[in-house]
Each structure stands twice: as structure tokens, then as C-alpha cells.
N, C-alpha and C positions, 0 to 999 in steps of 0.2 A: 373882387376880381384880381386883383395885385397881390391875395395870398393866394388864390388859386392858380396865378400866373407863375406864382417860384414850389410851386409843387408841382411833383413828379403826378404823370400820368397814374400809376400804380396808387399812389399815393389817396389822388382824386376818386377814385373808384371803389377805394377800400373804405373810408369813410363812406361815401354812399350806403355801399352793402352793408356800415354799421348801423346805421339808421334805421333801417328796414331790420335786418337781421339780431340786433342787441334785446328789440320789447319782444320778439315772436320765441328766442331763447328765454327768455325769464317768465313766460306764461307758460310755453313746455316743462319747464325744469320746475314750476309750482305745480302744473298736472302730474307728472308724472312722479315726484315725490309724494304728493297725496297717495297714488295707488299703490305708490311701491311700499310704503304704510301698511296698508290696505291687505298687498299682498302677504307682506312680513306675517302681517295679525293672523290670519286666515294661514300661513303654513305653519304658523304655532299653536294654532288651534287643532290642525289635521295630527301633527306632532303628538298634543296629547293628549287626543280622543285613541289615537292609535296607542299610545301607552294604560289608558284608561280600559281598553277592548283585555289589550293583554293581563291586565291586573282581573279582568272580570273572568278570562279563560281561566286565569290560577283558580281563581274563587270557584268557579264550574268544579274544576277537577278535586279540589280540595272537599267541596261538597260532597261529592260524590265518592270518594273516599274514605270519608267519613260515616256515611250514608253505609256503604257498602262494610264498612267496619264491625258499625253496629250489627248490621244483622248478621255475617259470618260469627261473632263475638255470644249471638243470641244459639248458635248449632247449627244455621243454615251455610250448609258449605258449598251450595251451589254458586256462591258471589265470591269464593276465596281468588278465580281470577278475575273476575271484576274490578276488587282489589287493590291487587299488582299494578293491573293495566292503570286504574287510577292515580295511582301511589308514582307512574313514570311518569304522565302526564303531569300531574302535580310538579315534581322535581323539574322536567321541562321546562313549565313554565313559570317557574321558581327562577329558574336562568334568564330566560326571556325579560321578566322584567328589571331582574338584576341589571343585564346589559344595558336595556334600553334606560333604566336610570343615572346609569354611570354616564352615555353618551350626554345627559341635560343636566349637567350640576346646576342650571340657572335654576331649577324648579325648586332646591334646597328640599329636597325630600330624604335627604342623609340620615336624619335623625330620627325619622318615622320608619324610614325602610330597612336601618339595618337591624333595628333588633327585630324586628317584626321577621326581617328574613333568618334571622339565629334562630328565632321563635319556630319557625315553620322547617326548618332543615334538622332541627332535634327532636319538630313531633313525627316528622318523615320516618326518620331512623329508629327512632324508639320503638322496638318491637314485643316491650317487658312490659310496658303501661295497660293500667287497666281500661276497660274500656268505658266506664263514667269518666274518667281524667281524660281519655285523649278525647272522646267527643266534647268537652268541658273547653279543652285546649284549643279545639280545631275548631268549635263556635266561637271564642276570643279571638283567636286571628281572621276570621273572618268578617269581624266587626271590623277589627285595625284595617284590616284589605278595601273596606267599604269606605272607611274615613279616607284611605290613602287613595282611592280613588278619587272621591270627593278633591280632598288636596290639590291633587293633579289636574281637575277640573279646574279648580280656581284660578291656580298659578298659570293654567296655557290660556281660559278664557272660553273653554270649552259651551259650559251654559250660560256665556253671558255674549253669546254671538249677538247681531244689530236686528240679522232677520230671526222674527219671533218666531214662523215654523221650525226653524233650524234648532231656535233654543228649544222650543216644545217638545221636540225631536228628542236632541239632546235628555232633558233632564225625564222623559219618559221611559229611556232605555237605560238611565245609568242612576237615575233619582228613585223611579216609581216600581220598575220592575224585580231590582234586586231584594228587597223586601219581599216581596210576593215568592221570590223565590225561597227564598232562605226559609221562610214557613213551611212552603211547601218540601223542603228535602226535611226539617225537622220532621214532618207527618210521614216523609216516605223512612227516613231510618228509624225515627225511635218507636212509630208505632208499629211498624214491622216486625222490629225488633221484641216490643212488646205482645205483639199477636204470636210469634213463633216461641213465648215462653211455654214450657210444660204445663202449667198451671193458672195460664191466663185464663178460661174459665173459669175455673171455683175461685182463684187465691185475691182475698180481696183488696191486696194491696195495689194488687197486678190490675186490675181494672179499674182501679181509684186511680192509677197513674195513666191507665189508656185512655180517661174522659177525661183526665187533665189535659193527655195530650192534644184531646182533639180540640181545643179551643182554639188551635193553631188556623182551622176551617173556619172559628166564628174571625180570626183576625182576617186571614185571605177575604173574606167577604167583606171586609171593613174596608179593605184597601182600594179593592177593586172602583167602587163610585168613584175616586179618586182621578185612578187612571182613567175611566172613563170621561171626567170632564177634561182632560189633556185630550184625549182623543176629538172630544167633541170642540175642542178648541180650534186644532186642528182640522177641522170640517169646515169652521166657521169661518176660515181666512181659508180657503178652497184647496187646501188638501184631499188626497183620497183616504178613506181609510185603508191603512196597512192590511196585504192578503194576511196576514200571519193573527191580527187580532181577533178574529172566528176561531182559528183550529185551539186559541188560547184561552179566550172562554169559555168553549164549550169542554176542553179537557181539562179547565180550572173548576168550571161547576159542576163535571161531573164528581169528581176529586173532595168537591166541598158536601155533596150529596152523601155519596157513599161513605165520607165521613162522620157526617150528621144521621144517616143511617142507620148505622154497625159500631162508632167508637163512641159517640156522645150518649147514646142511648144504653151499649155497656149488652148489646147486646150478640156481640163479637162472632156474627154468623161470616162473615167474608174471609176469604182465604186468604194468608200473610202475601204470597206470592203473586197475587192475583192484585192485592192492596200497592206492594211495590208499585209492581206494574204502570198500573191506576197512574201515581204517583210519579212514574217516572216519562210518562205521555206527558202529564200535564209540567214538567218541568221542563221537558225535550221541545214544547209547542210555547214555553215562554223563551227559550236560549233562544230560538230561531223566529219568534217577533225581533227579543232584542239585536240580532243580527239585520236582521232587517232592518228597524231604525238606524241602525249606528252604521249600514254601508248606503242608508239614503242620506243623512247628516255627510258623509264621506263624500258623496259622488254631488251634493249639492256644493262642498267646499272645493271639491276636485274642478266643475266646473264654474265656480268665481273665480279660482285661481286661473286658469286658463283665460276666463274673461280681462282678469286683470295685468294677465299678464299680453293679453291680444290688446289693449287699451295703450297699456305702457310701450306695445309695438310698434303699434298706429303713430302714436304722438312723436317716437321717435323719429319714424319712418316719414312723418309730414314734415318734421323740421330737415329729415334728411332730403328730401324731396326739394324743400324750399329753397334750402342751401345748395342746392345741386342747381336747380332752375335759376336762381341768382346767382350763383359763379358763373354756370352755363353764360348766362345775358352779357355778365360781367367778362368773359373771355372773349364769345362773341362781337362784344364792341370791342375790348382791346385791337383784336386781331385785326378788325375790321379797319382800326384805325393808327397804330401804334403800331400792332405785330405787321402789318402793310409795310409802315415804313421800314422796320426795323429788317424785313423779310427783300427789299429792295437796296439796304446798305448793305445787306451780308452776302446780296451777290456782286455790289459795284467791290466790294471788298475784297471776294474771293478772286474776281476778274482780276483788281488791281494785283492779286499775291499770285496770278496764273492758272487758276482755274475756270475755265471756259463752261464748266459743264452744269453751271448752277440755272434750274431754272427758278425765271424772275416773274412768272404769269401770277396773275392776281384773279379771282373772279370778279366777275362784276362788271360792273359799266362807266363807273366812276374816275373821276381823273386818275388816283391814283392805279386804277386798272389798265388805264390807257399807259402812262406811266412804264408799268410792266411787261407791255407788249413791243412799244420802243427799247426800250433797254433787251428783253427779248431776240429780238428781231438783232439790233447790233452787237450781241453776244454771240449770234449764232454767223454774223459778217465775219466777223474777226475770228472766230473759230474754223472757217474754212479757208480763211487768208492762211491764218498759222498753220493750217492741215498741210496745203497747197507748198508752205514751205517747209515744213519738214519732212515731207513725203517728196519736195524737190530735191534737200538737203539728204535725204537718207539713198533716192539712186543714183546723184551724183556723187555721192561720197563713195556708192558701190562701184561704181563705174570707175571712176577715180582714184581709188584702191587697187582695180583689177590696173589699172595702166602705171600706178607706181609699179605695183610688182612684177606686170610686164618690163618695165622698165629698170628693174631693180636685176631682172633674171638676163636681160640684157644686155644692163655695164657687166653683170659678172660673167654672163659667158666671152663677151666684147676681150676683158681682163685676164680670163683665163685663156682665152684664144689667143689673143697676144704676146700672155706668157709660153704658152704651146710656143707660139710663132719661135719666140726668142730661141726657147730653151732648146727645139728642135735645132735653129738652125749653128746654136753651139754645137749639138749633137752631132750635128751633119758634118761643121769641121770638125769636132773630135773623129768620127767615122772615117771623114777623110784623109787623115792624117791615122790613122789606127790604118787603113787602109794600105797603104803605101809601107806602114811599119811592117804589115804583115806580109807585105810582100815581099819586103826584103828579107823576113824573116823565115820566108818559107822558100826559099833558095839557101838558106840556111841548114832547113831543117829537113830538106830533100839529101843534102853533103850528110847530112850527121845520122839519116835514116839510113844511107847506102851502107855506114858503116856499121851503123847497130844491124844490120842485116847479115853483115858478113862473123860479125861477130855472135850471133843466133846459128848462123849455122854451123859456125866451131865448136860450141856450147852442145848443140846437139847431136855431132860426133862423139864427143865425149858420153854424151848421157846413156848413149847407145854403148860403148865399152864399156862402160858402168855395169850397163844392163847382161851382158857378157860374162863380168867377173860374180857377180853376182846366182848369174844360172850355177857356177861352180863350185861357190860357198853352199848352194845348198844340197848338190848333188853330196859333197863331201859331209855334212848332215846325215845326208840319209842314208850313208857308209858308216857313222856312226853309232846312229841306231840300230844296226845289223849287230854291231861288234859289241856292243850291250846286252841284243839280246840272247849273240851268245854265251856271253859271260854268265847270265843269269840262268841259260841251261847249266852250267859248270855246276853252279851253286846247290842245282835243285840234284843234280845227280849227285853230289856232294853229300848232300843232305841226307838223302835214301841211302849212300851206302854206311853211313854213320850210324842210321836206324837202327840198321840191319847189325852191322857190327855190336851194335847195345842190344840188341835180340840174343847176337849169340854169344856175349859176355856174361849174357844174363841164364843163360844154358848152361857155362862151365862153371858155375858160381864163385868160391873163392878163388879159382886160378883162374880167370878172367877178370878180376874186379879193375886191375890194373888198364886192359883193353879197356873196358867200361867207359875209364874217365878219358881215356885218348879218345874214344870214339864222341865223349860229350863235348868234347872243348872243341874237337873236328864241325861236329854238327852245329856248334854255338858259331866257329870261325864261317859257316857255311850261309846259317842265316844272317851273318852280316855281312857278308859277301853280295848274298842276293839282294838285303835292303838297301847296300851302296849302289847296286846296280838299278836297284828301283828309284833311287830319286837322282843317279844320273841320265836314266831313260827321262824321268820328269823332265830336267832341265834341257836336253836336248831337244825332246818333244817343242817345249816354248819354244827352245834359240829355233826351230826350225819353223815352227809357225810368223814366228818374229820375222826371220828370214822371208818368207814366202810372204807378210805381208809388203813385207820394206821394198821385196820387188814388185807386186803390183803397184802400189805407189811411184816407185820408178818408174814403170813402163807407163803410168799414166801424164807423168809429167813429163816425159819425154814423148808422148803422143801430144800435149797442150806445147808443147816447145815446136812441133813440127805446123801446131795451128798458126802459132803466133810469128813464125817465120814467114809465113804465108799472110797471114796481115801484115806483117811487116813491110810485105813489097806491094802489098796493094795500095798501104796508106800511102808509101814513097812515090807511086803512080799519082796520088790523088793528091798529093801537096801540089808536085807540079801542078798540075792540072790549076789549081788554086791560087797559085802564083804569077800566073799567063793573066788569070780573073782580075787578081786585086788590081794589075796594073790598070786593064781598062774600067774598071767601079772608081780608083780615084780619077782620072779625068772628066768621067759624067756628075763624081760628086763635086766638085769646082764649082760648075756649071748650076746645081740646086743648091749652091752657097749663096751665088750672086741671087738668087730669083726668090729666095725665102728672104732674104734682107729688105729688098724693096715691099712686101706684102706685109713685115712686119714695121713699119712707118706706115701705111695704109691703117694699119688695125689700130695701133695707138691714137692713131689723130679720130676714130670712131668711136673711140672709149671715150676718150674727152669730152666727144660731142655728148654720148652718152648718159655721164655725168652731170653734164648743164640739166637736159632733160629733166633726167632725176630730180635736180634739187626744184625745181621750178611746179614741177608736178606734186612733191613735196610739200612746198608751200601753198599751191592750190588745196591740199586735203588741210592743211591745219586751218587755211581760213573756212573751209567747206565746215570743221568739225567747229570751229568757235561761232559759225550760225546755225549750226544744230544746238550748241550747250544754251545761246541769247534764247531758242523756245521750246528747247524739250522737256524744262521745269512745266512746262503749260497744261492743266489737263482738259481736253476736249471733246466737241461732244460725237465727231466721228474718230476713225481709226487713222492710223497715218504708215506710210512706208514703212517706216523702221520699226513700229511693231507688228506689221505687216511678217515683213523677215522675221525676228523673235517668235511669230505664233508658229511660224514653219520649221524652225530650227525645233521650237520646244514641242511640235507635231513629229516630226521625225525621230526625236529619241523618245515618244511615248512611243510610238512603232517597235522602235529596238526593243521598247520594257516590256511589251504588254502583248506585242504581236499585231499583227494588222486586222483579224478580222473582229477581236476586243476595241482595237483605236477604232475601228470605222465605227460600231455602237458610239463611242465615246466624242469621237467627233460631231454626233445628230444631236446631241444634248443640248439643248439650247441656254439649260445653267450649269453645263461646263465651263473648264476654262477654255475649250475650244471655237467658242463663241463669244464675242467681246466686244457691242454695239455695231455697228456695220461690217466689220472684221469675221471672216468667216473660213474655216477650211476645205478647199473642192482639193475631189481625184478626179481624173481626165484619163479617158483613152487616146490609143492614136485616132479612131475616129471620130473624137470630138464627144463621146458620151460621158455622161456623169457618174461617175461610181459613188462618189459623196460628194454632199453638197451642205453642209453645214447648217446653213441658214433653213432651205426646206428640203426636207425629207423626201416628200411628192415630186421633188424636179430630179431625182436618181435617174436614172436610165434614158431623162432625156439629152438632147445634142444641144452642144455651144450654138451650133446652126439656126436652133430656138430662140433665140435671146435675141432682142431686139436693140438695133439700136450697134450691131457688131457686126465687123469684119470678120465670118468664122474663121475661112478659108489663110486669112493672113495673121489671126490668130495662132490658130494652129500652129502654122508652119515657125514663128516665131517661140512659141513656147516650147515647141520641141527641140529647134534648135538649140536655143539655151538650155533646155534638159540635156540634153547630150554633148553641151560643155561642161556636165557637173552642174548647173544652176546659176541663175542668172534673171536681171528686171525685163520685161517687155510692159509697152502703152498699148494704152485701146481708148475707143469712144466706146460707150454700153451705157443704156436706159438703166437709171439708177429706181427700182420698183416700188425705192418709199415716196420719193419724191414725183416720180416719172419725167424728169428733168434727162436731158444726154449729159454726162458727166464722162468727164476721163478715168481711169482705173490704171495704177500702178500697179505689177504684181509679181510675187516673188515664186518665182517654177524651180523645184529639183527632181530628178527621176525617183522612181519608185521602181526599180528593176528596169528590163526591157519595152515594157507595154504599158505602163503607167507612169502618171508624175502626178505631184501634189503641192498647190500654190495656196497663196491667200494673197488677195489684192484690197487695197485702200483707192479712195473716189479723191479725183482734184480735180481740178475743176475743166471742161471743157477742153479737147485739143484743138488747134486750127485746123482751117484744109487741107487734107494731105499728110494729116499727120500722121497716120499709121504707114502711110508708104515710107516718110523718113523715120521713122520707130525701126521700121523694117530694116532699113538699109543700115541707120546707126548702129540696130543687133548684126548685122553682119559683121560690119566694121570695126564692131568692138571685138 
């Protein structure tokens, strides 16, 4: 008791289950290595019976190749592809066992199989040998092929299996019948071969050798009692006999008849072809016995292995079993009694670090369940205390926020009114005093207008003689242009009679030449007469345009001289006028000096007050916010105010993201994030219907009016009011539908357009009487 007392639970429990579990592992693990023995033996025997088949397929092919040699070799060329076909088989299977021998170096058959396979890959090839040497050569390796079978029998364990039909089996398809064969393909090629010589009836060598060969019949008869007490062996431990041993006796004895018939008697009436034939029935009805035995040896190994491999499943499968029902018991009780406890400190634990939402229920009836249901129960106390307070902590912090800021936009209007006040009422005496300046100033500028008046109108005497001398510079232009152009007639008449003259200088020839040149220099002075006159006409042309502009421009600014004389005497009218004013504006400004001074001590002394406000209100949100921080670490097991607000806030921008008729889907989803233990998002009309309802789906379309346990009608009216201040807390009483308890409900409303708004409310606990009329009247007053 005193070492079980300083050890661990785990500890105590592990040893148990070594006790039980250490002798039931060491009886498995001695079964189950027996079979795995068992099995190893039995796939190394499947192993090389299957290499054993393959060595015997070469030997078929090789036979028969052989076989078929011979008598092509004798002038019967109907076997020439027989042949071939043999001759690829062969080489195939020449591969086959090469391969499968390289996969089992264990067998150590290296030394037997490689020459043996040089042996048989150069009689393959050899197409120059004669045909006593290559049947000579291909009877030798067919012996070696029988040894190396034999070999490979030993080395896997083939014929020395435990069950004696299997060995019977075994050594009657790969001991008894290969012999029987091998005689038999000697009778089919070489007597063949010998029956199809030209001269096998008269020549008497040729039929000293075909009743030699037939002694091949007296041995197949020899052998056969043999096989048959394997068979009858087989009978006698309740096997059936093989379908295949009938079709193989009776095409062995016919074989051994027709032998003893036609070759031993020498009296060689049977046709060669017909004799094959014979011969190759009775070898085709022993291949297909031995097929037969060697896939019932196969399919009796195929199913031990499966047994033994179902055995070695079993035994696992029970220790697994056992192992699994002895942890199972073994967890079972831990849990029962340990994981209990340990499952009751990890929620006094998590309480302690703030988390409320562990549950601590046990099954059972037991103290320790009992245990779980106390602890339970005041987990779920204190999680509605701390709800109660943070969800008091989150609207009065809101509410409290709205009246600093009220209060905040307050002092600064209070401040900037004040400063108005002030700045205005410097304004007012700068005004007033600007007032008075201008009035003396416009008795000033009434004197100083009179005379710019009289001096506009001197100015535009003048502008108009201006305009006068001006009409006469250009008349005198245009007397210019006259006398230009007829200068320029001078020139042209000039010119012509110059022509003319050089016309008739040019008539009197020698005694004119002298005229000639008078009349050229005449005409040259003539045309430069006329292009002086052409580009004096030019420039008078401009000076007279110039002219004609310069006096439009004059007459136009001596028309703006005769405007601005005329405003001249209306401004002079309109100073006065202005100067009668300013006198009476500064005596009423005096007057709104004295009256903004007193209203600006009024405002300051409300700014002050203002300021206390502020800071008081101030300090009520920092202690409001340092008992929201003492338990918003907490997590519990309903929702509270302030993630009440959060699910609405992060509801409204999924709105902005996704659109509203995508959010409303996404709002029903109950493993949303728009769902979040009693926390839920409703839309609302104005008359009280549900557009969404988060929690259930089924309550759409119906009205607040429905709900039991509320004030619709003061609902209402509250939630929409704060929807149409932008958003804002209203209280209610409402039947909470997990519990069916009346619970108060916090809840955060903002508009959704004109015709909708969208809240989520958190449960605290109970309002008094009368509470939603003061709910009411407080949303007013806020």
C-alpha cells in the first residue's frame, strides 16, 4: 500500500495491464512465428515448383523441337514450321528460366544452369549440325534440364512438403511423368524419322534400328505400374483421381500397342504421319495430366498460405482486440476517476484565468458528478453576473461617449461663440470707427469728385477737337492719293510714247538709232516714275488706313469719356447720399458695442461651466472603460453588449462587401460568423416584421408583436427612434426561448436605408417595473 500510495495513477494501471497483457503477447508472438515459418516454407516451395513448371515448359519445347528436327531432317517438310515455332518457344523459355533463376541466387543453381544454358543457346543457333549430333545434344540437355529440375525441387522443398498428397502430387508430375515422356517423344521423332526413310522396308539396317527403337514401348510399359501406385496412393488418403489420368492411359496404350504392332514386329505397315500423330496425342494427354497435378499442388499451397496467413491475422487481430478492450477498461476507469478530476480542475482553472465557458458536467451519479453539477451551476452564476456587467459596462460606456461628445461639441461651440462674440464685437468698433472715417471721407471725396467732374468735361472738349483735326488729316490723304494717281497716269503715258518712238526708231534704222536710245532711257525713267508712284500710293494707302483707324479709336474713347462723365456725377450724387448714412450707422453702432460686450461675459462664464462638465464626464468613461478592461478578458457562456455592437458593426460592412441580398443568406447560417451563442442578427420593418432573423429562419415574416414576454408597440417606437439618430442602445423585457425565463435584452439598432434597420441584442438579466417606460424616456433624453 505505501508503494502504491507514492505512485502515480497512470503508473498503477500500467502495471496492471502488464500483468494481463506481457504472457497473452509471448503466446501470440510464439504462434504466430510458428506460422510465419510455416508460411515462409510454403512460399518457397510455390517459388520453386513455379520455376520447376518453367524448366519443364523448356523441356516440352525443346522436345518437340527436337522431335520435329528429326523428321523435317528424315524429307518430311510438312514440320519445317512446326520447327520454328518450337525452336521460339524453346528460346522463350530459355529466358524464363534464366530470369527466374537470377531472381533466387539462394538456390545456388549457377553452376548447373549456366553451362547447361550456353549448351542449349548454341544448339538453338546451330543450323550446320547434323542431325545425329543435334538429337545427341538435345537428349543431353534434356537430361541436365531433369537433374536441374530435380535441383530446384530439393533446394525449395518441393517433394518433401509435410502433406504426403501434396508430395505424391509433387513427385508424380515432376519425378514419374517426365520419363514417360521423354520415351514417348524418342518413339515420336526417331521412329518417324525412321518410318519416313526411303528404304525402311527392304534396308535392313533401317529396321534393325526401328525395333530397336521400339523398345522405347517395352520401357513406357515399365514405368507406367509405377505411376500407377502414386495414383493408387493417392486414392488411398482420399484423393480423387486426376480427370487427365484416363485421356493419358488410354493415348499411352494406344501408343504402346501400335508400337508393339508395326515397329517391334518390323512389320512397318503404319503410316509415319499417322505414327507422329499417335505419338504426339499421347504426349499432349501426359503435358496436360502434368498441368493438372502441378496447378492442384499450386492451388493446395495457394490455399495454406492464405490459411496461414488468415491464422497469423486472427492471432494478431485477438491480441489487437485484447489490447484495445484492456486500454478501453483501462481509460474507462482512468476517466471515470482521475480524468473526472483532472476534467473538474481544468475548468476551476480556466474560471480562475477567465474563462466561463468550460463545461464541468460529469455523467453519472456519483459524488464526483454531483461535484460537476455545483461547479456547473456557479459557473453559469458568475457568467451572467459578468454578462450583466459588461453588457451594463458596454451601454453605458455608449451612452457616455455620446454625452462626452455632446459635451465636447458643446465647450467648442460655447468657445467658438464666444470667440465670435469677442471678435465680432472688435469688428463692430472697428466698423464703427471705419464708419465715421468714411464719412468724413466721403465729404471729402464728394469735393474731389466735383472736380474730377469738371475736369472730364474739359478733357472731353478737347477729345472732340481732336476728333475735328483729325477728320482733316485724312481728307488731306485722300487728296493725296489723287495726286499719285495721277502722277502714275503721266508715267504710263510716258511709257507708250517711248514705245512708240522705239517703233519708229526702229523704221528709220541707222538714222534713228540715236532716237532709239533717247526713247530707252525715256521709257526706263518712265517706269521708274510709275514704281515710285506705286509704292508712294502703298504708303499712303496704310498712312490712310492708319489714319482712319486712329480716328475710330478716338471717337470711341471720346464716346467712353462722355459715359464716364456721366458716372461721374452719379457717383458724386451717391457719395453724398452715403455720407448723410455713415453718420447715422455709427450712432446705432455705439449702441451694438455696448450690447455684444455684456453677451460676451455671459458666454465665457458657459464655457467654463462647460469645461467642468467635460472633464467629470471624462473621468466617468475612463472608470466606465477600467471595468469593462477588470472583465472583458472573460469568456462566457452567453453574448454581452459590446460584442453585441461588434457583430452589427462587422454585419454592416459585410453589407457594403457582399450586398444585402448575399448578407441576408449569410446572416441564416447558423455556422456563420453571424451567429455566436445567443448573439444573433435581426432586420426589422417599420411595422415590426422580420426580414432576418438569424437565429431561426421560420420566424421571417413574422412581427415583434409575436414575441412574448415584449412591449411591441414601445419597442418599436424606441428602435426607430435611435435608427434615425444614426444608431443607438434601447432595453426591453422579452421571454428568452432557451431558457423560457423573462430576461432583459440590450440591443444595438442602425438604419438600413429608409425602411429598415438592423440590431443584435444580448440578455441581462430582468428589468424592474416600469422599466421600459424609463428606457423610453432615457432614449428620448439622450
Amino acid at each position: 500500500m505505501a508503494l502504491l500510495q507514492r505512485l502515480s495513477m497512470p503508473v498503477k494501471m500500467f502495471g496492471l495491464a502488464a500483468l494481463v497483457a506481457v504472457p497473452m503477447l509471448i503466446v501470440a508472438f510464439l504462434l504466430v512465428a510458428d506460422n510465419w515459418r510455416a508460411l515462409q516454407t510454403t512460399e518457397e516451395a510455390r517459388q520453386g515448383m513455379a520455376a520447376m513448371r518453367e524448366v519443364q515448359a523448356l523441356a516440352h519445347a525443346l522436345q518437340d523441337w527436337r522431335d520435329t528436327a528429326d523428321v523435317a531432317a528424315a524429307g518430311v517438310a510438312a514440320l519445317g514450321s512446326a520447327q520454328q515455332q518450337a525452336a521460339q518457344r524453346a528460346a522463350a523459355g530459355l529466358g524464363a528460366v534464366h530470369e527466374r533463376l537470377q531472381a533466387h541466387p539462394g538456390w545456388n543453381t549457377g553452376g548447373m544452369w549456366n553451362p547447361l544454358r550456353e549448351q542449349l543457346d548454341a544448339l538453338l543457333k546451330d543450323t550446320q549440325r547434323s542431325a545425329p549430333a543435334r538429337h545427341a545434344d538435345a537428349t543431353q540437355a534434356l537430361a541436365r534440364l531433369q537433374r536441374l529440375s530435380g535441383w530446384i525441387g530439393d533446394a525449395t522443398g518441393v517433394q518433401r512438403d509435410a502433406d504426403a498428397l501434396t508430395a505424391h502430387r509433387a513427385a508424380l508430375a515432376f519425378e514419374g511423368l517426365p520419363p514417360v515422356r521423354e520415351l514417348a517423344s524418342q518413339l515420336r521423332g526417331r521412329a518417324t524419322a525412321m518410318l519416313a526413310h526411303p528404304d525402311a522396308m527392304t534396308d535392313a539396317i533401317t529396321i534393325s534400328n526401328i525395333v530397336r527403337q521400339a523398345t522405347a514401348a517395352d520401357q513406357i510399359e515399365a514405368l507406367l505400374p509405377a505411376l500407377q501406385e502414386r495414383l493408387d496412393a493417392l486414392q488411398r488418403r482420399g484423393a480423387t483421381v486426376p480427370a487427365g489420368w484416363s485421356p493419358f492411359r488410354s493415348a499411352t496404350d494406344e501408343l504402346v500397342r501400335t508400337t508393339a504392332a508395326h515397329l517391334k514386329t518390323a512389320a512397318m505397315t503404319v503410316d509415319k504421319m499417322e505414327f507422329y500423330a499417335q505419338a504426339t496425342r499421347a504426349i499432349d494427354a501426359l503435358a496436360a495430366l502434368e498441368r493438372e497435378l502441378a496447378d492442384g499442388v499450386e492451388a493446395e499451397w495457394a490455399e495454406r498460405s492464405a490459411t496461414l496467413e488468415r491464422e497469423i491475422a486472427i492471432v494478431a487481430a485477438g491480441c489487437v482486440l485484447v489490447l484495445l478492450v484492456l486500454t478501453y477498461g483501462l481509460v474507462a476507469f482512468y476517466r471515470a476517476t482521475v480524468g473526472g478530476l483532472h476534467h473538474l480542475n481544468n475548468a476551476i482553472d480556466r474560471a480562475a484565468e477567465g474563462d466561463l465557458t468550460s463545461d464541468a458536467v460529469l455523467p453519472g451519479r456519483d459524488e464526483m458528478a454531483d461535484m460537476s453539477q455545483r461547479l456547473r451551476h456557479m459557473l453559469q452564476a458568475l457568467s451572467e453576473l459578468v454578462a450583466d456587467v459588461r453588457s451594463a459596462a458596454a451601454v453605458l460606456g455608449h451612452v457616455g461617449l455620446q454625452l462626452v461628445q455632446d459635451s465636447q461639441q458643446l465647450a467648442e461651440r460655447t468657445q467658438s461663440q464666444a470667440a465670435s462674440l469677442e471678435q465680432a464685437t472688435s469688428n463692430v468698433r472697428a466698423v464703427a470707427d471705419t464708419v465715421q472715417t468714411n464719412a468724413d471721407s466721403a465729404q471729402d471725396i464728394r469735393r474731389l469728385t466735383g472736380e474730377l467732374n469738371r475736369e472730364t468735361e474739359r478733357a472731353s472738349e478737347l477729345m472732340q477737337h481732336t476728333v475735328g483735326g483729325l477728320g482733316s488729316l485724312q481728307a488731306t490723304s485722300q487728296r493725296m492719293t489723287e495726286i499719285i494717281g495721277t502722277i502714275d497716269g503721266i508715267a504710263f503715258q510716258t511709257n507708250i510714247l517711248a514705245l512708240n518712238a522705239a517703233v519708229e526708231a526702229a523704221r528709220a534704222g541707222e538714222a534713228g538709232r540715236g532716237f532709239a536710245v533717247v526713247a530707252a532711257e525715256v521709257r526706263r525713267l518712265a517706269q521708274r516714275s510709275q514704281e515710285a508712284a506705286n509704292e508712294v500710293r502703298q504708303l499712303i494707302a496704310e498712312s490712310a488706313e492708319r489714319v482712319q483707324g486712329t480716328v475710330q479709336e478716338i471717337r470711341s474713347v471720346n464716346e467712353a469719356m462722355e459715359v464716364l462723365v456721366r458716372g461721374i456725377r452719379d457717383i458724386a450724387a451717391r457719395i453724398g447720399e452715403m455720407a448723410d448714412a455713415s453718420r447715422q450707422q455709427s450712432t446705432a453702432l455705439a449702441e451694438v458695442v455696448a450690447a455684444v460686450g455684456d453677451l460676451d461675459k455671459v458666454t465665457y462664464e458657459n464655457s467654463a461651466m462647460v469645461e467642468r462638465t467635460t472633464h467629470r464626464a471624462n473621468r466617468l468613461m475612463e472608470r466606465m472603460r477600467d471595468l469593462d478592461e477588470a472583465v472583458h478578458h472573460m469568456k462566457l457562456r452567453q453574448g454581452t453588449a459590446d460584442e453585441a455592437y461588434e457583430l452589427v458593426q462587422k454585419a454592416l460592412a459585410h453589407i457594403r462587401a457582399v450586398g444585402y441580398e448575399r448578407a441576408v443568406e449569410d446572416f441564416h447560417d447558423k455556422s456563420g460568423p453571424f451567429v455566436d451563442r445567443d448573439l444573433y442578427v435581426f432586420v426589422l420593418d417599420r411595422e415590426g416584421t422580420y426580414r432576418v432573423m438569424g437565429l431561426d429562419r421560420a420566424k421571417v415574416g413574422t412581427r415583434v408583436h409575436d414575441a412574448p414576454g415584449i412591449n411591441a408597440e414601445q419597442f418599436l417606437a424606441d428602435a426607430w427612434y435611435r435608427a434615425e439618430q444614426g444608431g443607438g442602445w434601447i432595453e426591453y423585457n422579452i421571454v428568452n426561448p432557451t431558457t423560457g425565463q423573462v430576461r432583459a435584452k440590450s440591443s444595438f439598432v442602425v438604419p438600413l436605408g429608409d425602411a429598415l434597420l438592423l440590431g443584435c441584442g444580448a440578455y441581462r438579466s430582468a428589468l424592474g417595473s416600469g422599466s421600459d417606460e424609463r428606457s423610453a424616456s432615457s432614449s428620448q433624453d439622450d
